[in-house]
C-alpha positions as CSV (number, residue, x, y, z in Angstrom):
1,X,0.0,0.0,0.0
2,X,1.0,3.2,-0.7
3,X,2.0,5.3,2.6
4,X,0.1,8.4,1.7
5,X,-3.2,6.1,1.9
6,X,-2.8,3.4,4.7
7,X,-5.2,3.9,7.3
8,X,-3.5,3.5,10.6
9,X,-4.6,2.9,14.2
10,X,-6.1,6.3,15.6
11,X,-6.3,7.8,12.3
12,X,-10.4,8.5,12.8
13,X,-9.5,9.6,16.7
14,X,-7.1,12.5,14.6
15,X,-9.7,13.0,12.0
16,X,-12.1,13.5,14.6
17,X,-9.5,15.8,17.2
18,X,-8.8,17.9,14.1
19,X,-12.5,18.6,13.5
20,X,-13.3,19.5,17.0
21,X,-10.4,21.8,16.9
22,X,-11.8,23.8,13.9
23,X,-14.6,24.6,16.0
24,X,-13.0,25.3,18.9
25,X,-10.1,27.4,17.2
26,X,-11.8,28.5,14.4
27,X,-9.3,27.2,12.0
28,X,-8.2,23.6,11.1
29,X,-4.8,22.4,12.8
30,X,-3.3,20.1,9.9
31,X,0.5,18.9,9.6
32,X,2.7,21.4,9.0
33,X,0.6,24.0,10.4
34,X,1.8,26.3,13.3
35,X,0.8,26.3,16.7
36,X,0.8,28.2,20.2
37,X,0.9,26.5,23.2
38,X,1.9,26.1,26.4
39,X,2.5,24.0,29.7
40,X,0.9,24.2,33.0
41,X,3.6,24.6,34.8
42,X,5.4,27.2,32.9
43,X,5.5,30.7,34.1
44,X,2.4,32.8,33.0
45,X,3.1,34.5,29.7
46,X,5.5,31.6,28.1
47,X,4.2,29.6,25.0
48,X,6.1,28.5,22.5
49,X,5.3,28.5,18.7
50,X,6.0,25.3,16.6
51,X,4.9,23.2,14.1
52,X,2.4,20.2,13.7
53,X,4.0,16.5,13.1
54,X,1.3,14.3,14.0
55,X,-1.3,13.5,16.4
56,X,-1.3,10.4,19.0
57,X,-4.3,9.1,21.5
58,X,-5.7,12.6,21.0
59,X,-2.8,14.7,21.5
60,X,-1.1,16.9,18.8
61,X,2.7,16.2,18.4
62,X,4.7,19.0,17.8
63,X,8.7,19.6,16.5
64,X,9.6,21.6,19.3
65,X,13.4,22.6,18.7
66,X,13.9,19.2,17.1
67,X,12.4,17.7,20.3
68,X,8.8,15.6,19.6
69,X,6.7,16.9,22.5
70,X,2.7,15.5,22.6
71,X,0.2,18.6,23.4
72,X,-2.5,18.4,25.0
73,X,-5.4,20.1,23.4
74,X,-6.7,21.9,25.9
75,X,-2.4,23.6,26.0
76,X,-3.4,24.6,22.1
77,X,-3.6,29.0,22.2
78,X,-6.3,30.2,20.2
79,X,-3.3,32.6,18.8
């Protein structure tokens, strides 16, 4: 099978997490598209701004300084 078109395990969970966050964000979050987010426990006012790679068990995965770091949606700015 071509890669482009193999269905994987949680690819409907993805789907489904990317369509929740176009209502929610009011734009779609795809691959490749930049994000702002941030931590709980970092000090108020620090996000960081980085790209989409992926998404896993609900979370978005994002290339933060060449570190893969799983978001949490409800970390996702709406900025």
């Amino acid at each position: 099978m071509d890669a482009n078109t193999e269905r994987m395990p949680g690819d409907a969970e993805a789907f489904a997490a990317a369509a929740g966050m176009t209502d929610l964000y009011g734009r779609r979050i795809e691959i490749g598209s930049e994000i702002t987010w941030r931590l709980d426990e970092w000090p108020v006012g620090r996000c960081s701004k980085d790209r989409v790679c992926g998404w896993r068990a609900g979370r978005v995965i994002v290339d933060h300084g060449g570190e893969l770091v799983e978001v949490e949606t409800d970390q996702i700015l709406p900025f």
